[in-house]
C-alpha positions in Angstrom: 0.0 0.0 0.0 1.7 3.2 -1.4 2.3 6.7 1.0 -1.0 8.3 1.3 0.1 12.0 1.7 -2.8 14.6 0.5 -2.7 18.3 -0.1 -6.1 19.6 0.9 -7.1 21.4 -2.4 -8.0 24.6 -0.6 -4.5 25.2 0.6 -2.5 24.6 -2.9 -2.5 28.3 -3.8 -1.1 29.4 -0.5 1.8 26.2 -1.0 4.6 27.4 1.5 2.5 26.9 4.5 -0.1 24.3 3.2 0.5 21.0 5.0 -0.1 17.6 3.9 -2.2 15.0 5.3 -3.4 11.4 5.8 -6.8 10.4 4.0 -8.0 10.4 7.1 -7.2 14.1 8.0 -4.4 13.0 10.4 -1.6 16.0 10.0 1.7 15.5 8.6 5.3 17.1 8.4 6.9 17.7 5.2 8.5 21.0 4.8 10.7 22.2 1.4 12.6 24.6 1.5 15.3 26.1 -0.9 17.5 28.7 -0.6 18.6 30.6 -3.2 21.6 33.3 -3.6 22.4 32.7 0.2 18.3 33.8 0.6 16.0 30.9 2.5 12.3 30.6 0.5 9.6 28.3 1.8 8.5 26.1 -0.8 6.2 23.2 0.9 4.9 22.5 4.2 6.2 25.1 6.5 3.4 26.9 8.1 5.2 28.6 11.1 8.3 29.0 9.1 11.6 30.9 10.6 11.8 34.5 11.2 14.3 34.4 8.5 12.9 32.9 5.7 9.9 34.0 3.1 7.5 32.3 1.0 8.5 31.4 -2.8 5.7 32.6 -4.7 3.5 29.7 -6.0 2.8 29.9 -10.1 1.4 27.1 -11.3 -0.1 23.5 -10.3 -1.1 20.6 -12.7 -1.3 16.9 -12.4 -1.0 13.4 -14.3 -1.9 10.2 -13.3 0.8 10.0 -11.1 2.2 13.1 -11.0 0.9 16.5 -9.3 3.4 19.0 -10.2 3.7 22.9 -8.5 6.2 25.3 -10.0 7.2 28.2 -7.6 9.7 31.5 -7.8 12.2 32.0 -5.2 14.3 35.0 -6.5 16.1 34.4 -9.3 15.3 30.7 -9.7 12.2 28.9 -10.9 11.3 26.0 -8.4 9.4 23.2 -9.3 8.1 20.1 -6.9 6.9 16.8 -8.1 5.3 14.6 -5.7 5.6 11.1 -8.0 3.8 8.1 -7.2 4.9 5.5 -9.6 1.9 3.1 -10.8 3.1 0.5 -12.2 0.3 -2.0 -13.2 2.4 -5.1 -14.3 5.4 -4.9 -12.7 4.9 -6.5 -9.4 7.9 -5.3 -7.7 8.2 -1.9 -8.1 4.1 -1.7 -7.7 4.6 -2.9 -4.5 7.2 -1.0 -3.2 5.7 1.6 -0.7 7.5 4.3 -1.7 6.8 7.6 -3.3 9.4 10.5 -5.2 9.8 13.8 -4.3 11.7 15.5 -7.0 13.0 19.5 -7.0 14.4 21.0 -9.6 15.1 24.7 -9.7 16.4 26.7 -13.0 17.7 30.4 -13.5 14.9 33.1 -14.7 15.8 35.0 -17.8 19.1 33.8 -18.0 20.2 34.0 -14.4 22.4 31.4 -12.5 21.7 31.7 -9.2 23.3 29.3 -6.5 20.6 26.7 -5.4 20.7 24.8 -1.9 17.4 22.4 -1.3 16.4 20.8 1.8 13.5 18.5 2.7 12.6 17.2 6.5 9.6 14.8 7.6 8.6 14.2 11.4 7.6 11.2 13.4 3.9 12.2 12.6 4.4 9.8 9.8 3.9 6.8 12.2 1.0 7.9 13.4 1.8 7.8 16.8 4.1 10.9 18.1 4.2 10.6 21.7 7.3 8.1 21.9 9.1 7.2 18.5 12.7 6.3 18.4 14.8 7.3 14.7 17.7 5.7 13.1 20.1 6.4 10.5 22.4 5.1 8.4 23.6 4.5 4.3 22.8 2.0 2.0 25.3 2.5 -1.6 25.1 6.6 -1.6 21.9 7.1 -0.3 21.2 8.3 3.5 18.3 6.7 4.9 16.4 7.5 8.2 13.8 5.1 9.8 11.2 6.5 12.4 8.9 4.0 14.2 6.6 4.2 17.4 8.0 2.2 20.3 4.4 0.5 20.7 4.0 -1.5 18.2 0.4 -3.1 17.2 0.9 -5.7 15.1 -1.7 -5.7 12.9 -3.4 -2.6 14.4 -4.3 0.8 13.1 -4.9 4.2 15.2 -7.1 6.5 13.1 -6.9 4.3 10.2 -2.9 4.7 10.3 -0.7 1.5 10.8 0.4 0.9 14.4 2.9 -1.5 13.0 6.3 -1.0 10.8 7.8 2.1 10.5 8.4 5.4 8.2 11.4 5.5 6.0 12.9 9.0 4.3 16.0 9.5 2.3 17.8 10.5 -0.7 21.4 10.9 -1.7 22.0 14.2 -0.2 24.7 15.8 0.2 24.1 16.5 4.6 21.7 15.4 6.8 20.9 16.2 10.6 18.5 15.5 13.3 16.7 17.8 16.1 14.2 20.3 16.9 12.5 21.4 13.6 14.3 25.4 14.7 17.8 23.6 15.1 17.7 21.7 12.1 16.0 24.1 9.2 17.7 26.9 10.9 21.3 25.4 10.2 20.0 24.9 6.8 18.4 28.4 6.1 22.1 30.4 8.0 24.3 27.9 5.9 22.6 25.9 3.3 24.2 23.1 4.4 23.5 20.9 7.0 25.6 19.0 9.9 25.6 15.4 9.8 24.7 15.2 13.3 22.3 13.1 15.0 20.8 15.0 18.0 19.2 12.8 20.8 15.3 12.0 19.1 12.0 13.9 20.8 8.6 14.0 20.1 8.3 17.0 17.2 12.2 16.5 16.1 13.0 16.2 12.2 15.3 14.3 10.2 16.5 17.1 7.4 18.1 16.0 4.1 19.9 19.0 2.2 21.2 19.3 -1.5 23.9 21.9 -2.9 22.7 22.0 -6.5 25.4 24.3 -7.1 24.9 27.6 -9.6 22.3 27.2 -11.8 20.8 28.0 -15.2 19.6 24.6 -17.0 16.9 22.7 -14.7 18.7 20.7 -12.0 17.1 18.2 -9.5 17.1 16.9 -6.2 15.4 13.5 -5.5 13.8 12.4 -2.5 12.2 9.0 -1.2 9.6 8.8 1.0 7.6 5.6 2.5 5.9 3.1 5.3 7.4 -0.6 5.5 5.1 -3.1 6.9 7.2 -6.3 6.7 5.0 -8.5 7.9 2.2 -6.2 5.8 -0.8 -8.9 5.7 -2.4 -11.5 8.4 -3.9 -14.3 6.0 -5.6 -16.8 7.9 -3.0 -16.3 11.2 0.2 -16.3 8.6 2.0 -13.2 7.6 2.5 -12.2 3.9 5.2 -10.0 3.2 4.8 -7.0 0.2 6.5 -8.6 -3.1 9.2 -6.5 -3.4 11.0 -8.4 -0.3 11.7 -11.1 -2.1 14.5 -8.9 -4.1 14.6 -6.3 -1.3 14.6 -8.1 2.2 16.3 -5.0 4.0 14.9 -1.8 4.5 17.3 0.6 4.1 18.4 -1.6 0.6 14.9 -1.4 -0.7 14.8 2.0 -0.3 18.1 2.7 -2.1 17.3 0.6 -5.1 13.9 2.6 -5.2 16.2 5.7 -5.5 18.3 3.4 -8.1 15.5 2.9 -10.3 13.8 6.9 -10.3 14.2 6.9 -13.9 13.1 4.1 -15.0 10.4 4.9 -12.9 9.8 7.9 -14.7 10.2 6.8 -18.0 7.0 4.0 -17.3 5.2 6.5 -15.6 5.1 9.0 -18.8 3.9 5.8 -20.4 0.8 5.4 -17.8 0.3 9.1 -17.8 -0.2 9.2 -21.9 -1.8 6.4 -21.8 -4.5 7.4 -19.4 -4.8 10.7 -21.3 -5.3 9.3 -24.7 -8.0 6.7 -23.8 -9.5 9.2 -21.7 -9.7 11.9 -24.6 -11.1 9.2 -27.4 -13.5 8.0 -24.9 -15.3 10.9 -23.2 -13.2 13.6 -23.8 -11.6 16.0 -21.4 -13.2 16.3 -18.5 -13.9 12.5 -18.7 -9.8 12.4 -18.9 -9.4 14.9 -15.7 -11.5 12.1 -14.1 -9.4 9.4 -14.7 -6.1 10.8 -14.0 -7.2 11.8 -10.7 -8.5 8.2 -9.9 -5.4 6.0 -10.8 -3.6 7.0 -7.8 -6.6 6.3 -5.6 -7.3 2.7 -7.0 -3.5 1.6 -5.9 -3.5 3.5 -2.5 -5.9 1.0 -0.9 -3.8 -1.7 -2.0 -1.1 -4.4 -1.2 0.6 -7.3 -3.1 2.0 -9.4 -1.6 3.8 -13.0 -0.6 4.1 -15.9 1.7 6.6 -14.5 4.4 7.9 -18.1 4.9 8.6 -18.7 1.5 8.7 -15.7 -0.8 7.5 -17.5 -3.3 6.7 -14.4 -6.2 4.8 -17.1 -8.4 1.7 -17.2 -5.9 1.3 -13.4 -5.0 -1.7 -12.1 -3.8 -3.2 -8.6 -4.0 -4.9 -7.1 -1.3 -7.4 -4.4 -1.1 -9.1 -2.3 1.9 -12.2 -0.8 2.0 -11.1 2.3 2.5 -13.4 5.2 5.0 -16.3 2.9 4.8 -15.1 0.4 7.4 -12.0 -0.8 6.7 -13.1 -4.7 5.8 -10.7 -6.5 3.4 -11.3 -7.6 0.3 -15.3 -7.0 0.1 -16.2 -8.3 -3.4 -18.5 -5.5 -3.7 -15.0 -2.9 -3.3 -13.2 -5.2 -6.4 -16.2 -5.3 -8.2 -16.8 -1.9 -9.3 -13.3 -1.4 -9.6 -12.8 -3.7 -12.0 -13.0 -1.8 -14.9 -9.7 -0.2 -14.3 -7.7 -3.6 -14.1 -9.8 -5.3 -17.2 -8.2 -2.9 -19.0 -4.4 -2.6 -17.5 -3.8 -5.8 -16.1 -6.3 -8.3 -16.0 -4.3 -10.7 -13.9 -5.1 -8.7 -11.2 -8.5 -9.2 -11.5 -7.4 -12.6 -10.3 -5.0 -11.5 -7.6 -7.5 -9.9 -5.8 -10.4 -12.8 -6.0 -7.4 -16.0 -5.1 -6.9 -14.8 -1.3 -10.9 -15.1 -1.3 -11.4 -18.5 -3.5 -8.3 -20.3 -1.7 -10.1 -19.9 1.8 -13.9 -21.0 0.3 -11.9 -23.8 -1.1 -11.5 -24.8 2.6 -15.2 -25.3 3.4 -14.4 -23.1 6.3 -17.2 -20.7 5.3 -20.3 -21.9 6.2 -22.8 -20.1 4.3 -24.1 -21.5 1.1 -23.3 -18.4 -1.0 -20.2 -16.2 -1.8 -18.4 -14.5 1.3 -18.9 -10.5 1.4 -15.3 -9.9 2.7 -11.6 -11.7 3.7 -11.7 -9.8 7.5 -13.8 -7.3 9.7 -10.2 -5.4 9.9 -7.6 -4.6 7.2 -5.0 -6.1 7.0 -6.4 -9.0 9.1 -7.5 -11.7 5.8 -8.8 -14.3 8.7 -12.2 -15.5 7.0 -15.3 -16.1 8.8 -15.7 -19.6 9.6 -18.3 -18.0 11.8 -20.1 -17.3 9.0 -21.1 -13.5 10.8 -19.6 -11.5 7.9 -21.9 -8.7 6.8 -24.8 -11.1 4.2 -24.9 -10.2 0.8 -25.7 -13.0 -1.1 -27.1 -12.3 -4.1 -24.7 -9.2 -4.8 -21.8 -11.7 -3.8 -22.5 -14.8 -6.1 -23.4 -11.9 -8.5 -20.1 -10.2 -8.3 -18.1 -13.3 -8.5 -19.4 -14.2 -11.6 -19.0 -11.1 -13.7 -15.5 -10.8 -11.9 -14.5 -13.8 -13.3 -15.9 -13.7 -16.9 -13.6 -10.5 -17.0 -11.0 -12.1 -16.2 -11.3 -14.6 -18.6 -12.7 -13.3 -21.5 -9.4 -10.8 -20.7 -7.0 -13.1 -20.9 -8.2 -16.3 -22.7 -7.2 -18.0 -19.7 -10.0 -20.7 -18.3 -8.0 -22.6 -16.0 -8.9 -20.5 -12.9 -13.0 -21.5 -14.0 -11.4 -25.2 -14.4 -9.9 -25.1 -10.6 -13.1 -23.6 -8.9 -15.5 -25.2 -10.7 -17.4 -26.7 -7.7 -17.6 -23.6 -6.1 -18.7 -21.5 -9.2 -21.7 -23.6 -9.9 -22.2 -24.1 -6.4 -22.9 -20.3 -6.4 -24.7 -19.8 -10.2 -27.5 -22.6 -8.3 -27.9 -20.1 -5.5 -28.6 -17.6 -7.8 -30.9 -20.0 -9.9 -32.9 -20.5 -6.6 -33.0 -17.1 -5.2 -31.7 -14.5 -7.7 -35.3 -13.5 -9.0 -37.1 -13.1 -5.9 -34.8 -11.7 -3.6 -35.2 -11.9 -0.1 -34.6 -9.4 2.4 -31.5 -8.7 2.3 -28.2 -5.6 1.6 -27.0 -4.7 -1.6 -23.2 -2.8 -2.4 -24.9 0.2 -1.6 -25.5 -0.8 1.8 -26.0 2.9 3.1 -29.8 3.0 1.6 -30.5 -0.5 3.7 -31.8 -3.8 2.6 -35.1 -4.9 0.8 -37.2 -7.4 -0.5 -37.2 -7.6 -4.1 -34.7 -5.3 -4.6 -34.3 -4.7 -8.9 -30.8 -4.1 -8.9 -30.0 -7.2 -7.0 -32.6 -9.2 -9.6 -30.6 -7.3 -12.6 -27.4 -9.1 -10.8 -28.7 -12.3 -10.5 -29.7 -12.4 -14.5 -26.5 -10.8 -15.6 -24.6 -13.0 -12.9 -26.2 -16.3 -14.1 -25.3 -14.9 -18.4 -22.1 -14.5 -16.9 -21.3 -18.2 -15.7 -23.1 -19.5 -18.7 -20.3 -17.9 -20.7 -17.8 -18.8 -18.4 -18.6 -22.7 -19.1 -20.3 -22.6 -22.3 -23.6 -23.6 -20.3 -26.1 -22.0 -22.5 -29.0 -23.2 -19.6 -27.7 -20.9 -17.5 -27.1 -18.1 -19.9 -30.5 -18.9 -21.3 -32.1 -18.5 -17.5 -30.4 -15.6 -16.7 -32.0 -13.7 -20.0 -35.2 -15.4 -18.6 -35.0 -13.6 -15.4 -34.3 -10.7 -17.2 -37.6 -10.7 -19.6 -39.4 -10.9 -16.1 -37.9 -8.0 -14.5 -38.1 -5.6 -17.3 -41.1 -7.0 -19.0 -41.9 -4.3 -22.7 -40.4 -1.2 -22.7 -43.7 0.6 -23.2 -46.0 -1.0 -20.6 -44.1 -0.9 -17.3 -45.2 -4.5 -17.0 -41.8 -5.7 -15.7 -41.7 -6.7 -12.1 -38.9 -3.9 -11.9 -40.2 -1.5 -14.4 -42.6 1.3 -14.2 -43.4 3.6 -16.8 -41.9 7.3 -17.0 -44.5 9.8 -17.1 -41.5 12.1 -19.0 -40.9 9.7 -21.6 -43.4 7.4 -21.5 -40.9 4.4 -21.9 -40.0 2.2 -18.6 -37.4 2.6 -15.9 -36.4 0.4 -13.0 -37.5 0.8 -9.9 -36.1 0.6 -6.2 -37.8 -2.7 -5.2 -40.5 -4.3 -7.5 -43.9 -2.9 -8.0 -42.7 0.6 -6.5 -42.6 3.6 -8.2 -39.8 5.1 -6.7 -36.5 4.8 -9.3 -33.1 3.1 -9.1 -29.8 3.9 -11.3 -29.4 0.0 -11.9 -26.0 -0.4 -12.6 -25.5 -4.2 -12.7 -26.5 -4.5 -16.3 -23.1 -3.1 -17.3 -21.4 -6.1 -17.6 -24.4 -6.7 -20.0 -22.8 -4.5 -22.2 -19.5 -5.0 -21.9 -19.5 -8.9 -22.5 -22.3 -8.4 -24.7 -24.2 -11.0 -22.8 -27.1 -9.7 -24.4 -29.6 -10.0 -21.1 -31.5 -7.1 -21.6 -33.1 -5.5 -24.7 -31.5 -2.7 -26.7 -34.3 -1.0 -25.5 -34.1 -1.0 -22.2 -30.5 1.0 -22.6 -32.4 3.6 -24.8 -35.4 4.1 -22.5 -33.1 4.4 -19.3 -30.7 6.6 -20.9 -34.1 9.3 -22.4 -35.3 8.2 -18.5 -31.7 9.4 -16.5 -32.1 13.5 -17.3 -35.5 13.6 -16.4 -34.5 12.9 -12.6 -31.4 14.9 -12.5 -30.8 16.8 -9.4 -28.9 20.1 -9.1 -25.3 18.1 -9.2 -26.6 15.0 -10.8 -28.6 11.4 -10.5 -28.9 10.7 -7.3 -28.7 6.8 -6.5 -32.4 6.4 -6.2 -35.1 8.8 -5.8 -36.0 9.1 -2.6 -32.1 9.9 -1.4 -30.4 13.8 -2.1 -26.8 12.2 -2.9 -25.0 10.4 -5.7 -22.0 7.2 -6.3 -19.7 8.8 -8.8 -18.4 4.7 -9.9 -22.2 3.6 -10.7 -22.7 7.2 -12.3 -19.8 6.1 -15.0 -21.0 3.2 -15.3 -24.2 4.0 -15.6 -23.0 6.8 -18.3 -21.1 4.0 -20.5 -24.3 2.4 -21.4 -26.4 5.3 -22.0 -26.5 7.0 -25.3 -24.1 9.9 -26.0 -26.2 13.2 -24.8 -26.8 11.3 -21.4 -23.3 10.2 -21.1 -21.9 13.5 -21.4 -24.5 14.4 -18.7 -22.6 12.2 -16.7 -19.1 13.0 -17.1 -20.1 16.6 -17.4 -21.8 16.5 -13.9 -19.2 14.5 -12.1 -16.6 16.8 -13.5 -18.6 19.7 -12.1 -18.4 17.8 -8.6 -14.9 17.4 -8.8 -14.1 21.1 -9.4 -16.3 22.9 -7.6 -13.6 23.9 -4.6 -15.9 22.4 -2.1 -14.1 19.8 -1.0 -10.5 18.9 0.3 -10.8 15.7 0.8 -9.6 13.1 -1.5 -12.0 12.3 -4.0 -15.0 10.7 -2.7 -17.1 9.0 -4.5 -20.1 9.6 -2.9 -21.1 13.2 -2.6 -24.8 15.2 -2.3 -26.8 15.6 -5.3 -29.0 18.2 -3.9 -30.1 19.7 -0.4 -27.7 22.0 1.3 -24.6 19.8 1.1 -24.9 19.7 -2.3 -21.6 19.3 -4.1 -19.4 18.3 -1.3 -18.7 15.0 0.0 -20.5 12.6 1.6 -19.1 11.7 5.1 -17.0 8.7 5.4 -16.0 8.0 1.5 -12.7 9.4 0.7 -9.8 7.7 -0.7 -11.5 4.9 -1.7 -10.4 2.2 -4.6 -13.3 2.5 -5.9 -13.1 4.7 -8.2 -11.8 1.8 -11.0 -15.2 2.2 -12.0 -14.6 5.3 -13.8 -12.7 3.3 -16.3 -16.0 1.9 -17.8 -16.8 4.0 -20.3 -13.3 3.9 -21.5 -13.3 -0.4 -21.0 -16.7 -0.2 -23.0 -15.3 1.7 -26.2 -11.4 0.4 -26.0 -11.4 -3.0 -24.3 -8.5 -4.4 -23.1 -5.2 -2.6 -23.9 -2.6 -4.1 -26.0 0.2 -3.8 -23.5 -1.6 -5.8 -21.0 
């Protein structure tokens, strides 16, 4: 799971004092500073900066996929920071490396070649536990290295969602490096530009500074700088530790860290590959605000997640990838969290479609679980993957079996690969038959969207079941099954004119029918689960029912967009997208257009949730609790829709 270090989008104009923070709103240290022509200039993170220092003056700000850049003026020199967090979908190894770049490079202005010294300094607030950490330094090749941890270590715990476990690691091959009271240290930097190589006694609030003489100046220059969280023993499967993937290469901390630093430009070179790549399918499938979408989601989808191996054995054939459900309550890999991400990893990697699902279909395999339909989640408590042979997990069943299905037709219809179907067979038609026997006629019960409650009868979850059961049929060239599931289908949606469906009604805007919340009521639901519909073309439901549902869509749109169902004032920005990808191009727009809105209104700092209010008095700003989430793979779906799986995967 990569650094999760946020800038609050109200403080980026005002950069010199802004300060960083975890998704959860915990507050960090990280404080730039340059100093140039003997004069000290707050870049980054400084917000009671000293006496003798100013603030650069912030320019510019722009982002990639896994880049947000900010270019600053500090007298004579151009400064510009770029906080880099490589994604690196098929490279296992570097993907799960829990590191992030922090790269400064300063220029002359109009010709000027001012002399450039750069420093950098983090705090123990990166373990999320200040009161009593302990700090230790040393090098590994040229690179000087510092590790802060908390002296109470949790295995396996979290305080305000931040690992009690592990420890923070900083460094970069700087040219001095010192330790002590945040006055001490930046002060030597700001009277000297140069720093002591000293290593003060460690306190509560004390900063381990890394400085860089770039020398004089005129062509751009840089200064790199690594940044992470190491949890060796990073995953509890089942009462055995899993260890990230990179340790197999990279067992010591202080080594891993240096080849990190060894490989920036490599690193670089990939990531220029991600960020065009992003941007071009993004532009040929919705345009650009659909592409501004994207590229703010494809950090998010990695941030929640870990890959990782058998600690005893390191065995890199049998990784597993590991995801948390991020703000919502912290449960490990909930199908329902992979499922509407999916769309991302259909199109970049489709293996991992797998990785995530085997930690999951190696522990049903067991027969601990004792429910006859498909677990909701690995563990009550990232990054505890225990099961429940209790069987007490939170019961989804038909979203579950449902999910499973679709997950795995993506995977295979990806790659071409059906030995994963072949090796859970038993348990895949174990789980179709549930959905044969209860998938029309749902019983009370939760869906994904768990916040609105469960119901009887609920459409979307009947829409799962029929696509779900289309899906298997596919899966094992069982036409029964496919042949059912378009039978369950014809039931629920009945003739697009008559509302005789036992999920339709008719609009009295277009006259055409919509689903509905629970059968027989009037009040709508933005059914989403006939996406996969579309994108395996399955062909469930009628053309029709697209058409009619994408004229419906406008007709209920709220002040910032659909709202989930009709009775509710807020939105799901994932089932908006996918929503959007099978409606017709003037709704689809809508969509993108609306969510773009959202996204840009300056009403919200933090990280992009993707539930937010639709209308009311919040509306515009974020629903509580859903930030940072992984879910936002499902704005890929418009783009896996019209592009499919990408070549280089």
């Amino acid at each position: 799971m990569a650094v999760s270090a946020w800038l609050p989008g109200n403080q980026a104009s005002d950069l010199p004092s802004a300060q960083p923070e975890f998704w959860y709103a915990n507050k960090l240290t990280w404080a730039v500073i340059a100093r140039v022509d003997g004069t000290a200039y707050n870049l980054f993170g400084v917000p009671d900066p000293e006496s003798d220092s100013q603030s650069a003056t912030v320019v510019s700000g722009n982002f990639t996929s896994t880049h947000s850049y900010f270019t600053l003026t500090a007298g004579d020199a151009t400064i510009t920071l770029d906080f880099f967090s490589p994604v690196s979908p098929t490279n296992y190894r570097r993907q799960s490396m829990p590191f992030s770049y922090l790269t400064v490079t300063a220029s002359g202005n109009d010709g000027a070649t001012p002399s450039v010294q750069v420093y950098s300094d983090i705090d123990d607030t990166w373990t999320g536990q200040s009161e009593s950490t302990t700090f230790t330094q040393q090098t590994a090749g040229d690179t000087t290295v510092y590790q802060i941890r908390n002296d109470n270590q949790v295995p396996y715990g979290e305080l305000n969602e931040m690992a009690q476990w592990g420890y923070s690691v900083w460094g970069a091959r700087a040219d001095s490096h010192q330790t002590g009271s945040p006055s001490t240290v930046r002060g030597q930097f700001i009277s000297n530009g140069t720093l002591t190589n000293s290593t003060e006694a460690w306190s509560t609030g004390a900063v381990a500074g890394l400085a860089f003489d770039l020398g004089t100046v005129s062509s751009a220059t840089s200064a790199v700088y690594a940044i992470g969280y190491i949890r060796e023993l990073a995953i509890n499967y089942r009462g055995d530790p899993w260890t990230p993937y990179y340790r197999a290469y990279n067992p010591n901390w202080a080594g891993a860290l240096n080849h990190f630093i060894d490989v920036h430009d490599d690193s670089v070179t990939e990531s220029e590959s991600v960020d065009a790549q992003v941007q071009s399918i993004g532009e040929a499938s919705g345009g650009s605000n659909y592409t501004a979408i994207l590229e703010l989601s494809v950090r998010q989808i990695y941030g929640g997640i870990d890959i990782v191996i058998d600690n005893s054995t390191l065995d890199t054939t049998k990784p597993f990838a590991t995801i948390k459900e991020i703000s919502s309550n912290g449960n490990a890999n909930t199908v329902d969290i992979i499922f509407p991400t999916f769309p991302f990893f259909y199109m970049f990697n489709p293996e991992f479609i797998k990785l995530l699902l085997d930690p999951m279909m190696t522990y049903l395999a067991t027969d601990a679980y004792p429910q006859p339909y498909v677990i909701h989640d690995m563990g009550a408590h990232y990054p505890n993957l225990t099961g429940h042979d209790d069987g007490l997990d939170e019961a989804m069943p038909i979203e579950q079996c449902g999910n499973l299905q679709v997950l795995a037709l993506a995977y295979q219809k990806a790659t071409g690969d059906t030995s994963y179907t072949e090796q859970y067979a038993d348990l895949f038609k174990k789980y179709a038959d549930y959905l044969v026997d209860n998938g029309l006629y749902p019983v009370n019960q939760l869906s994904a969207n768990d916040g609105i409650g469960a119901f009887t009868n609920m459409t979307n979850l009947g829409v799962k079941a029929a696509v779900g059961l289309a899906a298997y049929g596919e899966l094992t060239s069982q036409s029964n099954y496919t042949d059912l599931g378009r039978s369950f289908a014809d039931q629920i949606y009945g003739t697009n004119t008559n509302g005789d469906g036992l999920g339709t009604e008719i609009s009295d805007s277009t006259n055409a029918s919509f689903f509905t919340l629970t059968y027989q009521d009037p009040t709508y639901f933005m059914v989403f689960n006939n996406y996969p519909d579309r994108l395996f073309n399955l062909s469930v439901f009628p053309d029709e029912s697209y058409t009619a549902l994408s004229d419906f869509y406008p007709t209920v749109r709220q002040p910032a967009g659909v709202a989930l169902e009709g009775a509710i004032q807020w939105a799901k920005t994932d089932w908006q997208i996918w929503v959007a990808a099978v409606s017709e191009a003037d709704t689809q727009t809508m969509f993108v257009d609306d969510l773009y809105a959202y996204i840009a209104n300056g009403k919200n700092t933090a990280p992009f949730a993707d539930r937010y209010f639709s209308d009311g008095d919040d509306v515009g700003t974020a629903g509580e609790n859903f930030r940072a989430r992984p879910t936002l793979g499902g704005h890929f779906a418009i783009a896996a829709l019209k592009q499919g799986v990408l070549a280089s995967s």
